[in-house]
C-alpha positions, 0 to 999 in steps of 0.5 A, a space after each residue: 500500500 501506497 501511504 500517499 494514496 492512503 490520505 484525503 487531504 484536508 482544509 474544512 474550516 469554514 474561514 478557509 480561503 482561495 490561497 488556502 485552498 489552492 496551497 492545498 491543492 498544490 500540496 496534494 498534487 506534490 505528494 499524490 495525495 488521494 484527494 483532496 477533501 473540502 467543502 462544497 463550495 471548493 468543488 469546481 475550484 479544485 477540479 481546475 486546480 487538480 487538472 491532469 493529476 490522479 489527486 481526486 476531489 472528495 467533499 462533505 455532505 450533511 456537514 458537520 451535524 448529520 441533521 439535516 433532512 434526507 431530501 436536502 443531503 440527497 440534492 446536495 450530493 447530486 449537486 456535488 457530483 455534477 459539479 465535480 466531486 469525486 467522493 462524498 463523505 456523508 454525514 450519518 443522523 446520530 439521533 437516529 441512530 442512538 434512537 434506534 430508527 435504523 430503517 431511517 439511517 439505513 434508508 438514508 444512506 441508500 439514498 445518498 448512494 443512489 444519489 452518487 451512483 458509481 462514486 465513492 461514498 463515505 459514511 461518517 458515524 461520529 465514533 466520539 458521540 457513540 457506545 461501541 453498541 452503536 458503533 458497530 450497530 452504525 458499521 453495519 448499517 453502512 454495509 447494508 445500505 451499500 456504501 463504501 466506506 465507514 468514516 470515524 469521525 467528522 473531526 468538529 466534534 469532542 475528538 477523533 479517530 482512535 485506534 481503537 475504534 478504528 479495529 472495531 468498525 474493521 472487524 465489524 465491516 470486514 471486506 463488506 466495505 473500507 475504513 477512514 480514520 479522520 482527526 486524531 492522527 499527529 505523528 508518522 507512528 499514527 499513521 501506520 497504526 491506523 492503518 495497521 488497524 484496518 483503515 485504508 484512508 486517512 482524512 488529515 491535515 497534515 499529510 505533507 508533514 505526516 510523510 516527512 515523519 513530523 509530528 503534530 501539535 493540536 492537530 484537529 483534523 
């Protein structure tokens, strides 16, 4: 495995600007990221930017509360897709889950992979705000519903990834579907630990620094 194809890099703060986002671009593009993974609004910009390299565009939908309605999470992938975003990483309704109305989680996430049809959709269960019940109740309904991948955490909540956790939701999906760790990951040790425990894609920051074997204070993302 390729630990640069292994990473989404990520800019989500919504005080990012142009020269911030294009920086991350130029980042991704230097060390072949996986994507680059930013809010809506930065689609059309980074498909320019990322132009003629094999970095894709990954964006958030139902970000980051999860607590949107299912028809404005469904336009807003559809959106996303037509303008140009390669993968999705969706924001899963954790009252609904912790109140056990799974035929609405699942259904949910059914529609916003209908929505995206062939693209890479990611389902972000919020690890921090659950019981390991529920975590891997959330593993297993991302399964049924087809998507992609079950993604730890949204990195604007309590905390993020952790090993831990990342072991549970892998031995929970096993082949169905692939892991994200996201938040959490500050030194070069992390990394290889997260993936070690079963994650295949790593939504960070600090890529650049993590692949030059830095480590990283207060690392939110």
């Amino acid at each position: 495995m390729r630990l640069n194809k292994t990473i989404d890099h990520t800019l989500l703060k919504q005080n990012s600007t142009e020269a911030q986002i294009k920086e991350l671009c130029s980042q991704a593009k230097e060390f072949d990221f996986a994507t680059v993974c930013i809010n809506p609004c930065w689609i059309e910009f980074c498909k320019k930017e990322l132009a003629g390299s094999d970095v894709g565009v990954c964006t958030v939908i139902g970000f980051p509360l999860g607590a949107m309605t299912t028809d404005s999470k469904v336009f807003e992938a559809k959106n996303a897709i037509e303008i140009g975003a390669d993968e999705v990483d969706m924001v899963l309704n954790i009252g609904a889950l912790k109140d056990n109305r799974m035929d609405y989680v699942i259904n949910e996430i059914k529609a916003i992979k209908e929505a995206v049809g062939t693209h890479v959709l990611k389902v972000i269960i919020e690890t921090c705000l659950l019981t390991d019940e529920e975590k891997v109740r959330a593993c297993e309904a991302v399964v049924k519903a087809g998507a992609d991948f079950v993604k730890t955490s949204t990195g604007f909540s309590t905390s993020g990834a952790t090993v831990e956790d990342v072991r549970l939701m892998k031995a929970t999906v096993k082949d169905q579907c692939k892991v994200k760790a996201a938040g959490g990951v500050r030194s070069y040790d992390d990394l290889l630990q997260m993936i070690e425990a079963g994650a295949e894609r790593i939504g960070t920051s600090s890529g650049c620094a993590l692949l030059q074997g830095k480590n990283i204070e207060n690392n939110v993302y």
